[in-house]
C-alpha positions in Angstrom: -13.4 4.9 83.4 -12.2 1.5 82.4 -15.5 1.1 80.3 -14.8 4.4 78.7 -11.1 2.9 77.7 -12.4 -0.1 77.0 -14.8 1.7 74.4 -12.0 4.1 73.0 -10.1 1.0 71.9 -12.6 -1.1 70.9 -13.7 2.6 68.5 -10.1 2.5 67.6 -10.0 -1.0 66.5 -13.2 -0.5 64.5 -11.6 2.4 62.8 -8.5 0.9 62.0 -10.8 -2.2 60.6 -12.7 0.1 58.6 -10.0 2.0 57.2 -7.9 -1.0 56.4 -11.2 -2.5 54.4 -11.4 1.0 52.9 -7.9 0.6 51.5 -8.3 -2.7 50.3 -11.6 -1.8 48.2 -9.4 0.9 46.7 -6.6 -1.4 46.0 -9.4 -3.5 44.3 -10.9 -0.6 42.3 -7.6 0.4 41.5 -6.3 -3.3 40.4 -10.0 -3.3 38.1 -8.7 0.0 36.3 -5.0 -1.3 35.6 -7.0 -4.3 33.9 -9.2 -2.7 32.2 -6.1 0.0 31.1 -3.7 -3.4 29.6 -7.2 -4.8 27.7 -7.5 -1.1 26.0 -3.8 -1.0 25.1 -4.2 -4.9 23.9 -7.2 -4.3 21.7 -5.5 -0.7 20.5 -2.2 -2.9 19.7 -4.2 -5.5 18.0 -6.1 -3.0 15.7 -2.5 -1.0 15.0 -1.5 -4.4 13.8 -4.2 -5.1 11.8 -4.0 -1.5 9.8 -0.8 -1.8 9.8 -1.2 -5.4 7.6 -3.6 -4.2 5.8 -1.6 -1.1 4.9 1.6 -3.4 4.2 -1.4 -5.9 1.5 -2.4 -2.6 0.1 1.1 -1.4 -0.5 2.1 -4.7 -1.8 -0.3 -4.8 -4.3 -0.1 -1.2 -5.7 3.6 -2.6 -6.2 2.0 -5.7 -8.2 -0.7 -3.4 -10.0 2.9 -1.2 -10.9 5.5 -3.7 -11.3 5.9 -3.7 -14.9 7.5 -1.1 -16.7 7.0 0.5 -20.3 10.2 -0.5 -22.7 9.6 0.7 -25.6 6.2 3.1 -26.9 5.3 3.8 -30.8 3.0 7.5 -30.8 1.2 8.4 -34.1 -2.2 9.8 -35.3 -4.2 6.8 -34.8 -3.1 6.1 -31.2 -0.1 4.8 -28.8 1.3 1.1 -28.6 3.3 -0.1 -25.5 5.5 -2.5 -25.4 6.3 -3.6 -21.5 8.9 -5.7 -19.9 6.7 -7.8 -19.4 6.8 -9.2 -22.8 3.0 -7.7 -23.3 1.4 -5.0 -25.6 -1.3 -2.7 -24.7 -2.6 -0.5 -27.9 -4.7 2.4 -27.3 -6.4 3.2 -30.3 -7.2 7.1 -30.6 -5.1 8.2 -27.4 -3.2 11.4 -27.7 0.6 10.9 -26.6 0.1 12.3 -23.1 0.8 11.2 -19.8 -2.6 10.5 -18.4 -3.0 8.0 -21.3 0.4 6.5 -21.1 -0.6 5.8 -17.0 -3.9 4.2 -18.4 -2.2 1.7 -20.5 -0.9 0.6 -17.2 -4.2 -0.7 -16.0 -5.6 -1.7 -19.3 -5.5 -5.7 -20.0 -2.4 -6.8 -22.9 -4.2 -7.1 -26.2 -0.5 -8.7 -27.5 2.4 -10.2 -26.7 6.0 -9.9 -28.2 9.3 -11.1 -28.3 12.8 -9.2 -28.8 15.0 -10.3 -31.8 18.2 -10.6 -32.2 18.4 -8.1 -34.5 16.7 -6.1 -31.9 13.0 -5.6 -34.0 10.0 -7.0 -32.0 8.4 -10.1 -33.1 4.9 -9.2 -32.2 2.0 -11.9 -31.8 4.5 -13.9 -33.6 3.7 -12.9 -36.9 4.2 -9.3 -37.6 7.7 -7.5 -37.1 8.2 -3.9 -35.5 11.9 -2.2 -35.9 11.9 0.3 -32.9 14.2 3.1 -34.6 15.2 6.9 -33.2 17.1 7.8 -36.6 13.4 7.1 -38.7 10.5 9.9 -37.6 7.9 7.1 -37.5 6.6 7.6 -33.9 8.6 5.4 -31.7 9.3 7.4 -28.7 10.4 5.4 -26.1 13.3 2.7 -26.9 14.4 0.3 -24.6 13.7 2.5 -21.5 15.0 5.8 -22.9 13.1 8.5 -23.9 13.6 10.0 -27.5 10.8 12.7 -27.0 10.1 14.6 -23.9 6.0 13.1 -22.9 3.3 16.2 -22.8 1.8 16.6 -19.2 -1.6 17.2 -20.3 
């Protein structure tokens, strides 16, 4: 009888052992999933920052590629001339006055530069003289940021 207690115990004890090692493998298992869980959300938080850089460079230089704006704009037959704040001219010979080709002249390299006189005319290239005028119907359109004809969608 004593044998068989002793035994019972000694089964007890071995069981207890056992499940004890049992529940420290699954806090081990379970401590391996938590760090592999924080090296997920590290590398996802690093790649968020990353786009989100990358988004902010490509933001930053749309604003660049954009920055300048169009003061004044002559429109006639042979093409469009803009004048930007920038203090550079873009021609476009044989453009229609349109939008699409006024948004070009944003991306096209200066082929000028000019300066504003006192007097208000441009001093272009500094030789020739332009004198931006709404009264004269000879094709300036845009005068010191404001519109004197409404610009076709097309």
């Amino acid at each position: 009888m004593i044998i068989l207690i002793f035994l019972f115990s000694f089964m007890r004890c071995n069981l207890e052992q056992s499940s004890k090692q049992k529940e420290l493998e699954l806090k081990e298992k379970e401590l391996e999933l938590i760090e592999k869980e924080l090296k997920i959300k590290e590398s996802k938080s690093l790649i968020d920052s990353q786009y989100i850089e990358n988004s902010e460079l490509k933001n930053r230089n749309k604003e660049r590629k954009h920055s300048k704006e169009l003061r004044f704009l002559y429109a006639s037959n042979a093409g469009i001339v803009g004048y930007f704040d920038n203090g550079t001219v873009v021609v476009c010979p044989k453009c229609d006055f349109c939008r699409s080709n006024i948004l070009t002249m944003f991306n096209e390299n200066p082929s000028g530069i000019y300066e504003i006189n006192n007097d208000g005319s441009l001093q272009v290239n500094h030789s020739e003289r332009e004198y931006p005028n709404y009264n004269e119907d000879k094709g300036w359109v845009l005068i010191n940021y404001k519109w004197n004809e409404k610009v076709p969608q097309f």
